[in-house]
N, C-alpha and C positions, 0 to 999 in steps of 0.2 A: 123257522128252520125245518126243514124234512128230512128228516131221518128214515134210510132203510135200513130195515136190521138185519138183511140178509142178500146180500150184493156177492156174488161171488166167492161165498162165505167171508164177507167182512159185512161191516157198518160201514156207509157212507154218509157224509152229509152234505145237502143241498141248501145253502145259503136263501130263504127265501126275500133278500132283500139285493139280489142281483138277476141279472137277466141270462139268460145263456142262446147261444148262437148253438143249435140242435144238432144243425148237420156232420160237427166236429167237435162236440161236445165242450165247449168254452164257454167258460162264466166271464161275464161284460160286466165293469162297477163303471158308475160314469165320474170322472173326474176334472170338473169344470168344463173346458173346452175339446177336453179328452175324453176317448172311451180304451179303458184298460182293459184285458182279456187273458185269460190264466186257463189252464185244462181244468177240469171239475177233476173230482174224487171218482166220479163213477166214471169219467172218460179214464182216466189215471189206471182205475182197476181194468178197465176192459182192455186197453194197450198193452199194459202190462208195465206200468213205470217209465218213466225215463231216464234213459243213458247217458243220452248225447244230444246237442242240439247245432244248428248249424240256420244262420242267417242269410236267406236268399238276395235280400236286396241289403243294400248299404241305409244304416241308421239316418234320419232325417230324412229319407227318399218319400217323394212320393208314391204311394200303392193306390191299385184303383179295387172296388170292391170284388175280391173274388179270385183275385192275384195271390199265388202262393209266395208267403212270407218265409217262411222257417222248413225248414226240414228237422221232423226228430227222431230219433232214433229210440224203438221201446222194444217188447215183443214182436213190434211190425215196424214197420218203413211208414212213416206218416209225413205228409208234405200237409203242412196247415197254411188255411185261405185267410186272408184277411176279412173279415164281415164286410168293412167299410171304407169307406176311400177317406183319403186324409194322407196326412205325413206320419208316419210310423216313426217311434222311439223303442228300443228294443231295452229288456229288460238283461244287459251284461252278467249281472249278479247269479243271473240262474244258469247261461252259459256257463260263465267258468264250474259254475258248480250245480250241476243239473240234480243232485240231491233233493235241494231245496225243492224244487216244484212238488218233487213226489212227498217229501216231508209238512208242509207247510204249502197248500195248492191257492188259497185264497187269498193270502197274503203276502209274504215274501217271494210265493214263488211264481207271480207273474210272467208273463209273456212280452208281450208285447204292448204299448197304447198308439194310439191313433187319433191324432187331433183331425179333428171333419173341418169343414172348410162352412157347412150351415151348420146350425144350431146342434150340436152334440147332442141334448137334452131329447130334441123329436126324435132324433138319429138311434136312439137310445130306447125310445120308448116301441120301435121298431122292431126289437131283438126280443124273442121268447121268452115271459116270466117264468119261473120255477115252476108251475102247476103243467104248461104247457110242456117243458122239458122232462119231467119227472113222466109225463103219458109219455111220451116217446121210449125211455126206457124199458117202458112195461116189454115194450118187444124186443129186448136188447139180451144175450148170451147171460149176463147179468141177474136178471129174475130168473129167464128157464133155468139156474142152473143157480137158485141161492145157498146149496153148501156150498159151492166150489169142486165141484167133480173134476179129477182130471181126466180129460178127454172131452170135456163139457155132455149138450147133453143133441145137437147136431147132428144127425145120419150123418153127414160130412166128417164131423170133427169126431165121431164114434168111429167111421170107416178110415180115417188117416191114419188115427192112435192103432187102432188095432191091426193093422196093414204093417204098419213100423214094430209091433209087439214079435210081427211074425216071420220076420225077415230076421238072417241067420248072418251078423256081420262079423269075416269072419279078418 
């Protein structure tokens, strides 16, 4: 397990017996012929939670790799890819109640799986271990900024915050 102690000013943790899909921050566990995928803790914090979620394709559809599945709704507008091609089974339980993902990310609160059509296992062994994900962060809003500053710590996200400080709504 990797633990950071200082994510945003939180603790996060990275399961290190799952694999994660980097570019959108999703933990992959392999489940027989299936590969299941959930947002991480540190995707979670970086988003800002989830609200809402919304199914792009119909449950048992074919997706091919790279095809947005879900739309969600957090801090931002996120349209998430599928990793891999397969038949997709969406995880209902965290629709109705999009809580659960932000409460419990590794386990009840699933996303989505995706049965591959070749051996899940290789398919699986394809997607980013924990050591490889956890470097990626290092450049992520996340570290530069492990109290949690609001405004982060971004020329960008410094020049927004203080642009809106200074405007006079009347």
């Amino acid at each position: 397990m990797a633990i950071i102690e200082k994510f945003l000013g939180c603790q996060v943790t990275l399961p290190d017996n799952l694999r994660y899909f980097v570019k959108q921050g999703l933990w992959a566990r392999l489940d027989g012929s299936a590969i299941i995928f959930g947002f991480s803790e540190a995707a979670l914090m970086l988003s800002g939670g989830i609200q809402d979620l919304n199914f792009l394709v119909e449950d048992g559809e074919t997706v091919e790799q790279g095809q947005s599945v879900l739309f969600a709704i957090t801090g931002k507008i996120l349209y998430v890819d599928s990793p891999v091609q397969g038949i997709i089974r969406f995880n209902t339980a965290a629709k109705n109640n999009p809580s659960v993902i932000n409460q419990d990310p590794y386990d009840m609160g699933w996303l989505f799986a995706v049965t591959t059509a070749e051996p899940a296992a290789r398919t699986y062994q394809d997607i980013s271990d924990c050591a490889a994900y956890l470097k990626s962060l290092q450049s992520s809003e996340g570290f530069k900024n492990p109290e949690g500053l609001k405004g982060g710590v971004s020329g960008v996200c410094k020049a927004v915050y203080s642009g809106i400080r200074m405007q006079k709504i009347h």
